[in-house]
N, C-alpha and C positions, 0 to 999 in steps of 0.2 A: 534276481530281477533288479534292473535299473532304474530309478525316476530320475527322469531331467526336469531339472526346473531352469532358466532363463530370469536372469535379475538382469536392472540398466544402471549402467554406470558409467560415467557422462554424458555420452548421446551413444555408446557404444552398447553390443548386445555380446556378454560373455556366458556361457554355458557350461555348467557344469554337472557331476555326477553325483547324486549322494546316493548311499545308501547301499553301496556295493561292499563285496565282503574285500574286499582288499584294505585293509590298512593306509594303506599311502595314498589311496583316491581320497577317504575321508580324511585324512589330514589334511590335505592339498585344498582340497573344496572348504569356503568356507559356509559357516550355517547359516540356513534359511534367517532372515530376517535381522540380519550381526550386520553393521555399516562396518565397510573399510577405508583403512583410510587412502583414499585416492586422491586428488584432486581433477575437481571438475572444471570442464570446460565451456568457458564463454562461449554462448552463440552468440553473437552480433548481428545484429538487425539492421537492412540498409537503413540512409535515414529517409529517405523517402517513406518505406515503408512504414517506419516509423511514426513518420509526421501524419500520416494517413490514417493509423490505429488510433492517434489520440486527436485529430478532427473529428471521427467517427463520437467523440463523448465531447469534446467542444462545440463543434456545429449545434446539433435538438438539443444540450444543455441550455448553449447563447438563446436559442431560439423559443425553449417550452419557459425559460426565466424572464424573457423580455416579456410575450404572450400573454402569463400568470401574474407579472405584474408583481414579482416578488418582493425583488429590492427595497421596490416602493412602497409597498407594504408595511415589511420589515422595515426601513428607517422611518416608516409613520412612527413604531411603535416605539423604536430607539428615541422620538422625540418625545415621545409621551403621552401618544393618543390613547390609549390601553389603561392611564396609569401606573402605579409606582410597583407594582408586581410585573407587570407589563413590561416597564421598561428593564429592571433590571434582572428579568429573563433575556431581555433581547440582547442588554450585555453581556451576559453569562455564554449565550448563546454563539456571540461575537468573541468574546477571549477565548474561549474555546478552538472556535473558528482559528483564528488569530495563532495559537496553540498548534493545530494540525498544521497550518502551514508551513509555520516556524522548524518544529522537529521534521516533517517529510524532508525542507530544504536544508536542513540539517544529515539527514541521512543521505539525500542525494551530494553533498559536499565533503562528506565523510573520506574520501581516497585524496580530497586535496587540502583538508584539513591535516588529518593523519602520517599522509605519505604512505599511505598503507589500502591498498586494493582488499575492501572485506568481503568476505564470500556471504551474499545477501541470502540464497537459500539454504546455508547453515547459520543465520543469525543467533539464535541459541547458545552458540558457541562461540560468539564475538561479544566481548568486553563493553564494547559502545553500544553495539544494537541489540543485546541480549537486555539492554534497561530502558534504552529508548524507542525499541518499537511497540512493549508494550502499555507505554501512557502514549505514545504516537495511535495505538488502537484503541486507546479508551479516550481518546479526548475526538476522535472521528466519532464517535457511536455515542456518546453519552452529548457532544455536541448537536449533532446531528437530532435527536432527540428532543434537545432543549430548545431546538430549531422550530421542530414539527409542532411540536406542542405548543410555543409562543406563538406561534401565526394560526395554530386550531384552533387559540383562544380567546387570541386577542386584533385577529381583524377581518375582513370580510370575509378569505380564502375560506374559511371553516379547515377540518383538518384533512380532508381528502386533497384540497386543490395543495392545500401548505405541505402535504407529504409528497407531492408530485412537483410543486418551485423547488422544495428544499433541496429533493435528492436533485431535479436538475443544476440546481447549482450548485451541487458537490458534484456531479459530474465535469461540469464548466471547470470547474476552481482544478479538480486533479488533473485534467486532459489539458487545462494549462500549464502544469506544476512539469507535466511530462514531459512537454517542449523543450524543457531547458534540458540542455546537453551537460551527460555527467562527466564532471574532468578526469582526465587520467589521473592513477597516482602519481607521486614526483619520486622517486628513489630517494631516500635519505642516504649517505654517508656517514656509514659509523666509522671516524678514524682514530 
C-alpha cells in the first residue's frame, strides 16, 4: 500500500511516494518534514499592486492617528506634561521607535549594501538577518509597548484609545516603510 504525501516547494507542487516496498522509491523520495535544498523562487508583485496593499495600512493608520489625536498627545508628554517618568518613557518609547525603523530600512537595503540578494524567508540562515531581525522583532514589541503604556498613563487617551493611536501608527509608520522600493543586488566581481 502507497501514501502520497504532496510537499511545496517554490510555488511548485512535487509528489512523491513513501512507504512502498521498493528500495529505490524510498531512497529517491525524500522524508516527510527534511528541507532540501532548492532554491526558491521570487514572486514579484506588480507595483501597483503593491502600492495598493500598503495604502490599505497607510490610509485608517493616517486617518485613526490624526482622529485619536496621538502625535499630540504623545509630544505633550515628550515635553513634559506627564513628568520626568512620563517623559523618559516617551523617549524610550521614541528610540525604540527610531530603532525599528532604522534596522527594517536596514534590512530592506541589505541586497544593495551587500551586493548580495538574501533569501528573506530563510533569514535563519543568513549571517546579517539571522542577528538583525531578531532585535528588529524586539524593539517593534517591546516599543510598541512602551508606547501603549506611556499614553495609558500619562495623558487623556487612557489605555484603550493609546492601544488603538499606537498600533495605528505603527501601521502608518510600516505601510510607509513598504513604499520604498527594494534595490536590486549589484553583482560583485571577484577578480
Amino acid at each position: 500500500m502507497s501514501v502520497s504525501t504532496s510537499t511545496s516547494v517554490s510555488s511548485s507542487q512535487s509528489q512523491f511516494a513513501s512507504g512502498s516496498k521498493s528500495s529505490h522509491a524510498a531512497a529517491a523520495a525524500p522524508k516527510p518534514g527534511v528541507a532540501t535544498a532548492t532554491k526558491r523562487k521570487v514572486r514579484h508583485v506588480p507595483w501597483t499592486e503593491h502600492t495598493l496593499r500598503q495604502l490599505k495600512l497607510v490610509l485608517p493608520g493616517a486617518a485613526i492617528t490624526y482622529y485619536l489625536g496621538t502625535l499630540n498627545d504623545f509630544w505633550g508628554i515628550i515635553e513634559g506634561n506627564g513628568g520626568f517618568w512620563a517623559r523618559l518613557a516617551g523617549f524610550g518609547a521614541s528610540g525604540l521607535g527610531f530603532l525599528t525603523v532604522t534596522l527594517f530600512l536596514y534590512v530592506l537595503l541589505t541586497p544593495w549594501l551587500t551586493g548580495e540578494e538574501p533569501d528573506y524567508q530563510t533569514w535563519r540562515e543568513s549571517g546579517i538577518l539571522s542577528s538583525v531581525i531578531p532585535v528588529l522583532t524586539g524593539s517593534i514589541v517591546v516599543g510598541w509597548l512602551l508606547a501603549v503604556s506611556t499614553l495609558g498613563q500619562w495623558s487623556p487617551m487612557g489605555y484603550v484609545k493609546g492601544t488603538i493611536g499606537v498600533s495605528a501608527f505603527y501601521a502608518l509608520t510600516f505601510g510607509l516603510l513598504g513604499l520604498i522600493p527594494v534595490p536590486k543586488a549589484s553583482r560583485k566581481r571577484h577578480d
